[in-house]
N, C-alpha and C positions, 0 to 999 in steps of 0.2 A: 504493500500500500504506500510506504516512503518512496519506495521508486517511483511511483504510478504519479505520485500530486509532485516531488519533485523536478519528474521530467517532463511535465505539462507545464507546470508553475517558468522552467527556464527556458522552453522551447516559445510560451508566449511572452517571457521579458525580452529575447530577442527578437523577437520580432516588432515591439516595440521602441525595443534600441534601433533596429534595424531601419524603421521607418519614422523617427527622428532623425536620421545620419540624411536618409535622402535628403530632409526638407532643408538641414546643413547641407549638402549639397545646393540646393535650392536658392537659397538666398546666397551663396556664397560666389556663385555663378552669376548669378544678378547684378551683382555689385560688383566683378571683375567687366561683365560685359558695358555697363553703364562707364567705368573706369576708361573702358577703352572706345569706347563711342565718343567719351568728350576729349578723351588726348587727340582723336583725328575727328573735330567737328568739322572743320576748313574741309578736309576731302572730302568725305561723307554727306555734308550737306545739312545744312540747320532743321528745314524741313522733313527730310527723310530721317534726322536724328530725333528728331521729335516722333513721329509714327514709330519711330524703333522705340520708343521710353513708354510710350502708351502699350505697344504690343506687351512689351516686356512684364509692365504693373499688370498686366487683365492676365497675364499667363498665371501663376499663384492660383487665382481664384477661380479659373478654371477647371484646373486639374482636383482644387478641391472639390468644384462641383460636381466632377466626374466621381471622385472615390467616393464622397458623400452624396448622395441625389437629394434631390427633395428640401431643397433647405429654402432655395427663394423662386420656387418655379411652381405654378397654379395650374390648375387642370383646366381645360378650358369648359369643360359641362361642370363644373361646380362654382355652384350659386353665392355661396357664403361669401366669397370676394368680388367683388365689383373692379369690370376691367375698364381701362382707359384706353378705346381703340387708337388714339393719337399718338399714345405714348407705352405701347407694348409692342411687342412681334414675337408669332409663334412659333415654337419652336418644339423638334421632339427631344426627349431626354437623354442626355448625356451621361449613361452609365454601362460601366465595364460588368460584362457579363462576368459571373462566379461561372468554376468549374463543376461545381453539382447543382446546376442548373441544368433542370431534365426537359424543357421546352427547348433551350439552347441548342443542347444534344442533338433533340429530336429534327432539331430543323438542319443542323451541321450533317447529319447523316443522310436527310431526305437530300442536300444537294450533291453529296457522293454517289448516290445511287441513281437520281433522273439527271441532274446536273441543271436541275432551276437552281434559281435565285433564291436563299433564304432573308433573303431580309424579310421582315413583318410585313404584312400590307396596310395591316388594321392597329395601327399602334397607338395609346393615347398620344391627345395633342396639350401642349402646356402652354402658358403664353409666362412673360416675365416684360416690369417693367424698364423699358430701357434708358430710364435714367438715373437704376440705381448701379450698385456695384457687380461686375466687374463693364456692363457692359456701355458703361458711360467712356469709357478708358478707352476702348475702340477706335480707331482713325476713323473720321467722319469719309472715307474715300470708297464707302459700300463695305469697310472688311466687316460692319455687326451685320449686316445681312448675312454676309457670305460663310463667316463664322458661327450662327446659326444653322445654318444649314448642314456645316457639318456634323460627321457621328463622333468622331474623336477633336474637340474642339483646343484642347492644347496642344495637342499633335498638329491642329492646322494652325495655330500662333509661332510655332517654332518653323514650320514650315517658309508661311510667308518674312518671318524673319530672316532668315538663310536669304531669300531669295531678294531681299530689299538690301543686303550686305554684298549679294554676288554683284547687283546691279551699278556698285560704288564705281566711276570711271577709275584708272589709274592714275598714279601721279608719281613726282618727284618723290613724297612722301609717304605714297599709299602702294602698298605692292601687293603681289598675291600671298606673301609672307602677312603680312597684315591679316588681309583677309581671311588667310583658312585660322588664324589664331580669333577671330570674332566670330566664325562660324564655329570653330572649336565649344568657346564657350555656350552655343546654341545647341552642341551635339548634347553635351549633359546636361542640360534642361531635357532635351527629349529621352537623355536616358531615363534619368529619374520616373519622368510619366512611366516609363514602364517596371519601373521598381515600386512606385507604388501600385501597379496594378494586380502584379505579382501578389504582394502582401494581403490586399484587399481582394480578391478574387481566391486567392488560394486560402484555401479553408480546413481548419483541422481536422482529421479524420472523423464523423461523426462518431464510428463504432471505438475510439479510442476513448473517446467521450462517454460513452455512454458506459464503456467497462470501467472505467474511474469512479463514477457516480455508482455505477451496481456494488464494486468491491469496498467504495466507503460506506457506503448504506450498508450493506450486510458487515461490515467490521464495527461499526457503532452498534447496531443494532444485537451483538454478541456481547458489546463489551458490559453490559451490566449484569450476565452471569459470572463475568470476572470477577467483578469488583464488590461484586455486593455483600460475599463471605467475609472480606476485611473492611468494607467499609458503610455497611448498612447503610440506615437511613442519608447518608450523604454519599450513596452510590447517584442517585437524581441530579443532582446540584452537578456530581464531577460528569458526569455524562453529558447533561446539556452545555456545560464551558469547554467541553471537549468535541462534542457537534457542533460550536458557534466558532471553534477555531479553526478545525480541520474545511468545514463546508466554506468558513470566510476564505480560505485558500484557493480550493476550487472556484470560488465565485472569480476571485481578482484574476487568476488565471483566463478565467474566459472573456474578464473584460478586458481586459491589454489582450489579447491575441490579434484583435485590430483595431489598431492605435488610433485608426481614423476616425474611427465613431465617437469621440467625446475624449478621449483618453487625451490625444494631445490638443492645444489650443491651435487649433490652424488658422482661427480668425485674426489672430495675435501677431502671426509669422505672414501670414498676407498682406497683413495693415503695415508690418517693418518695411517690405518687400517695396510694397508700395510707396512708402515716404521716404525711404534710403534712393530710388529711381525717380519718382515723381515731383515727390512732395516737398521733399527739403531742396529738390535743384537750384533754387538761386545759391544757398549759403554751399553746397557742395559744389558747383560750377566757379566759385572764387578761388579756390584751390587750383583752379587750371587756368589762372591770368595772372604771369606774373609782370604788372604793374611796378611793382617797389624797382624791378631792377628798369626798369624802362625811365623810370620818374628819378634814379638816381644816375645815370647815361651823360644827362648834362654835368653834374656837378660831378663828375670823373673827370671830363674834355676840360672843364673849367681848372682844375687842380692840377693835372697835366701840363695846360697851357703853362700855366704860374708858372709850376717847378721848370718845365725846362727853359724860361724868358729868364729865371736866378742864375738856371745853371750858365746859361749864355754870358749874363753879366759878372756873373765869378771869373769865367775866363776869357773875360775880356781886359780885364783888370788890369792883371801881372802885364800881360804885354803894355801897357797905357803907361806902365811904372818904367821898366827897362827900356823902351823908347826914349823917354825923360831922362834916362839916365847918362845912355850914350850922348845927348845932346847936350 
């Protein structure tokens, strides 16, 4: 029974460590690519550096919507919210299928066998406001449309980023060395999405589960013919501290097994994501003007000048003297 909860108990903390480390990957990658968007703003383009910082900020909160569904997206035949056709668009749901999903299956095999199309035909429809978060972030250039439309929507963020970084012309400064080091940092971003999907789709064995659960049930459920010969009337009391401790184990276990559901703050790590790229730009953008040496340029030429008009009149001197002298 110690093997059983503690190798449940540490196969679900890694996996919560596991899926912290991406979202460190996440934001860590963010903040190297914004780094390197404003060292080459001049090549790159102000305007196109701009749609890169917006792509970037809505990336986060996509990928969260995908591992999490359902957080700010409304079915469109349910009444209880009231839509604003001016300021919604709808959209279907963006979520990564699990592996013991038996529709899934079922559809993945029907097109091995006739070689239709499984996509759904009939799938619900949601609408979401688009002037809250992530999709106000969007370049107003059609990509919230077209971004909607897609099935994997941080896969198509990383996408069209790649391809707004290929599109940089070259320069003196900007080379293809450049560029595959900016696309580099877009490649783990798209790794990531697949690390978290991994985690959140891959799901613990039920029947491991359910043998954990049988073999502590029936081990508690023995142990007050144990205890009750030495310890009578307070065989009750140790039993129940003993079922609230053992069952509190298996509980926490199955809630970190996927971090995404509440266990980590993702809202927390989107919002950094967002004000490290977006939000703080003016005061991080000053860090890449350097002004002081530009502003101290003249009084260099000025101090220059001096010293060397001294040096000139120092030797001009002695000769002024020894002329004098032969005469």
């Amino acid at each position: 029974l110690g093997l059983l909860l503690v190798f449940r108990t540490n196969s679900a903390y890694q996996r919560f460590a596991e899926g912290r480390k991406i979202w460190e990957t996440i934001v860590n990658s963010s903040r190297d690519l914004y780094r390197m968007m404003m060292l080459y703003e001049h090549e790159i383009g102000m305007d196109k550096r701009r749609r890169l910082q917006k792509l970037l900020a809505a990336f986060p909160y996509l990928l969260r919507h995908r591992i999490r569904p359902n957080l700010v997206m409304r079915r469109l035949d349910d009444e209880a919210y009231e839509r604003d056709p001016e300021n919604t668009i709808l959209l279907y749901q963006d979520q990564g299928v699990k592996e013991d999903d038996e529709e899934a299956a079922a559809l993945a095999q029907t097109e091995e066998e006739t070689g239709q199309s499984r996509r759904q035909t009939r799938r619900p429809l949601f609408w979401v406001d688009q002037r809250t978060l992530p999709w106000r972030l969007l370049p107003a250039d059609g990509a919230l449309e077209k971004c909607a439309r897609a099935q994997n929507r941080p896969l198509w963020v990383c996408d069209r980023m790649a391809q707004e970084l290929r599109t940089v012309p070259d320069g003196p400064s900007f080379t293809n060395r450049e560029r595959l080091i900016l696309v580099s940092h877009v490649d783990k971003l798209s790794h990531c999405i697949g690390g978290a999907e991994r985690i959140h789709q891959t799901v613990v064995p039920l029947n491991y589960a359910r043998h954990t659960l049988r073999a502590l049930t029936v081990w508690l459920f023995s142990l007050p013919f144990v205890l009750v010969k030495d310890l009578q009337l307070l065989t009750g009391p140790v039993v129940l501290v003993m079922s609230w401790l053992l069952f509190g184990v298996f509980e926490v276990s199955c809630a970190i097994e996927d971090p995404f559901q509440g266990t980590l703050r993702l809202s927390i790590l989107c919002d950094t994501i967002r004000r490290d790229v977006l939000g703080d730009e003016h005061n991080r953008a000053s860090a890449f003007r350097l002004e002081d040496k530009k502003k101290r340029q003249p009084e260099r030429e000025e101090l220059e000048q001096s010293s060397s008009s001294s040096n000139l009149s120092n030797a001009t001197t002695p000769v002024g003297g020894l002329d004098s002298s032969f005469a």
